[in-house]
Every structure is written in C-alpha cells, then in structure tokens.
C-alpha positions as CSV (number, residue, x, y, z in Angstrom):
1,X,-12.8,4.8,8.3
2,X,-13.7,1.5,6.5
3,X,-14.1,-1.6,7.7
4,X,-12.9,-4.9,5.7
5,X,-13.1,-8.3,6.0
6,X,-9.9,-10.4,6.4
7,X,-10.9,-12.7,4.4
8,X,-10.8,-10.3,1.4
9,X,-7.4,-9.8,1.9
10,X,-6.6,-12.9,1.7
11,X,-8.7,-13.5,-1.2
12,X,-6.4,-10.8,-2.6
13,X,-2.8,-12.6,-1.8
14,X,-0.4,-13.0,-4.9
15,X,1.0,-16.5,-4.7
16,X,3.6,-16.7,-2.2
17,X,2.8,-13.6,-0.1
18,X,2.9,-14.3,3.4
19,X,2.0,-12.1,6.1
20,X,4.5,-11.3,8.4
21,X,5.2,-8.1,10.6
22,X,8.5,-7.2,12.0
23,X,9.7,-3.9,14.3
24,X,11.3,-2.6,11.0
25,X,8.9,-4.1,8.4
26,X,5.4,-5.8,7.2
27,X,4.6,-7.9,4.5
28,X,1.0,-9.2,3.5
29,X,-2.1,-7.5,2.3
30,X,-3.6,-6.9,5.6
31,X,-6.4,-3.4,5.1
32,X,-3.7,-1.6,7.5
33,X,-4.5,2.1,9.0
34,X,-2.9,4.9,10.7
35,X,-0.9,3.8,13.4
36,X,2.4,3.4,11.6
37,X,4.1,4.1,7.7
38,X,4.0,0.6,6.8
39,X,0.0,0.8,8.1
40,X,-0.1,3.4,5.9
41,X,1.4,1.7,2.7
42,X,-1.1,-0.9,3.3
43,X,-3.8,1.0,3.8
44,X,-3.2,2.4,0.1
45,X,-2.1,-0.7,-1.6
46,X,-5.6,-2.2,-0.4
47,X,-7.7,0.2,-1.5
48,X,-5.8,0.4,-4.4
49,X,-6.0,-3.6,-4.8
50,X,-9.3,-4.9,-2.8
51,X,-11.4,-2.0,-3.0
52,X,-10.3,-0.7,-5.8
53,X,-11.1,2.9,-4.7
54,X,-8.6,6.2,-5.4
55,X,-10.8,8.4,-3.2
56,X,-10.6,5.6,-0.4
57,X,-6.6,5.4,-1.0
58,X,-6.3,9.3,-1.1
59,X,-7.4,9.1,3.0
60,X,-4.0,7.9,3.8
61,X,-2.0,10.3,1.5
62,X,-1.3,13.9,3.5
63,X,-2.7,17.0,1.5
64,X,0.8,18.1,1.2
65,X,2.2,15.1,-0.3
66,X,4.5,16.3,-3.0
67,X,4.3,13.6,-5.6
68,X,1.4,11.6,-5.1
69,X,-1.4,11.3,-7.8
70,X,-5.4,12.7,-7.4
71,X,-7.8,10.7,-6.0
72,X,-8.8,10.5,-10.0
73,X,-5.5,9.4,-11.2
74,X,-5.2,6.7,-8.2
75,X,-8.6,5.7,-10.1
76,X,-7.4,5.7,-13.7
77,X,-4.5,3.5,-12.5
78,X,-7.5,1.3,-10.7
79,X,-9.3,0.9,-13.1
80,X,-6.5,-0.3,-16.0
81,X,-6.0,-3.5,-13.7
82,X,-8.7,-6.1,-14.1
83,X,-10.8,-7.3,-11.3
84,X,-9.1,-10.1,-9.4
85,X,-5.5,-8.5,-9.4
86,X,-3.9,-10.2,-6.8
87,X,-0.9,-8.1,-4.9
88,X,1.0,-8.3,-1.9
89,X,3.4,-5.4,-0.8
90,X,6.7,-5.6,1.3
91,X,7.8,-2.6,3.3
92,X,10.9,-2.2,4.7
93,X,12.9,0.7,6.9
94,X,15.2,2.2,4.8
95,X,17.8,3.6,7.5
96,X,17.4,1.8,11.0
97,X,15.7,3.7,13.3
98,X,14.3,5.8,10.7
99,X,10.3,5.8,11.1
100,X,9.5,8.1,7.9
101,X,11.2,6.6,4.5
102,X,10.5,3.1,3.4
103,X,11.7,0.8,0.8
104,X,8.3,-0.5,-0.6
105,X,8.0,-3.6,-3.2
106,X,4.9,-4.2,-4.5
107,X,3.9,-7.7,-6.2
108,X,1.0,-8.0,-8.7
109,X,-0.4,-10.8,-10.5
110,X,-3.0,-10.3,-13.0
111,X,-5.4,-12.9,-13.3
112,X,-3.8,-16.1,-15.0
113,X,-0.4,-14.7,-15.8
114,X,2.5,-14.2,-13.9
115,X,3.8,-11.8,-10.8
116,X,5.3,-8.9,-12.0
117,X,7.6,-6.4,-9.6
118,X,8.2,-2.7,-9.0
119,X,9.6,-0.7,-6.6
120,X,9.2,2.6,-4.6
121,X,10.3,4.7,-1.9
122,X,7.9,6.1,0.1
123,X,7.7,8.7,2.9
124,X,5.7,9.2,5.9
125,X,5.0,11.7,8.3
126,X,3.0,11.2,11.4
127,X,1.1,14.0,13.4
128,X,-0.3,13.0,16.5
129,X,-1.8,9.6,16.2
130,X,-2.1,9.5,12.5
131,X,0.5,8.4,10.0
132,X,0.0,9.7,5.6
133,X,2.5,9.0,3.1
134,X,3.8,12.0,1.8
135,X,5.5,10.9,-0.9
136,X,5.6,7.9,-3.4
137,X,8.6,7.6,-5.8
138,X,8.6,4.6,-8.1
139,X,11.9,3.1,-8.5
C-alpha cells in the first residue's frame, strides 16, 4: 500500500474544497484506502490527481470491474492534465442505506484557470475487509 503525506493532499485542494466526512458521504482529497466506497473513490482520485499514477489507481479498481479503463488508459488520461491539477471529489450515497453505488463529483482546476465539473456514478463492492470500485460511469 502507499503511504502519503497529508500535506500533499492538501497541496492538491481545488479552491474551496473542504474536507468533510459524513455516515453517507466524504468530500476532500484525503489519499483514502479500503475500508469503505467513498475510501475507495479517493483512493483513485488521488492517485489519479497527486500521484499521478494509473497502475497505483488500478489497486483499488476490482479485476472484474466492468467499465473501468487499463492501468494504461488511467495513465493516458494522467498524463493529458498538467502537473499541479488541483481536484477535490464529493461522494455521496445514492439510495440511503445503500453501501455499493455512489453519486461522485469530481472538481478540477488546471493550473491558472478555472474549476471545471463532471459527474459519475460509481459502484463498489467489498469482500472481506477490502472495498474496489467496480464500475465508473461518467455522467
């Protein structure tokens, strides 16, 4: 598993985004892990934002996952963003109660212009202690 510094998430913090974690949501940039979906989203989104690495965001994508991209293609999209692409991702329970499909916005500002917006709906699936997204659908 990697370890990462706070501080580069942080670092990494569209203007605005403010951490906050709720029973049926998170928002924030924090490295996340496997404990939970939304752990799991964040997991992605910072590799994807702060590490910049699609074989380090593949980890928390299950090897059935139906839609999601290669470890190659999760690096093409990488490596179209220029260094310093700020982010910050809000993940929300689509159905109460439901701990598997989330409503996902993600927030990215490239250095020196404005945020731009898109959404997806993700799924996860968790197996013993360890929680992958098994699906990503853009919005």
């Amino acid at each position: 598993m990697v370890t990462t510094s706070i501080n580069a998430s942080v670092a990494a913090a569209a203007d605005g985004c403010q951490a906050r974690r709720t029973p049926d949501g998170v928002t924030g940039t924090d490295p996340g892990g496997i404990a939970t979906g939304p752990d799991a989203i964040l997991a992605f989104q910072y590799a994807y934002y702060v590490l910049r690495s699609g074989s380090i965001a593949s980890q928390f994508v299950a090897g059935d996952a139906s839609n999601v991209a290669n470890p190659a293609t999760i690096q093409s999209g990488i490596d179209s963003l220029p260094v310093g692409t700020r982010y910050c991702v809000q993940v929300g329970r689509i159905t109460p109660g439901d701990d598997d499909h989330w409503a996902v916005k993600v927030i990215q500002q490239l250095p020196g212009e404005l945020q731009d917006a898109f959404t997806q709906t993700v799924t996860t699936r968790t197996v013993g202690s360890r929680t992958l997204i098994t699906s990503i659908v853009e919005e």
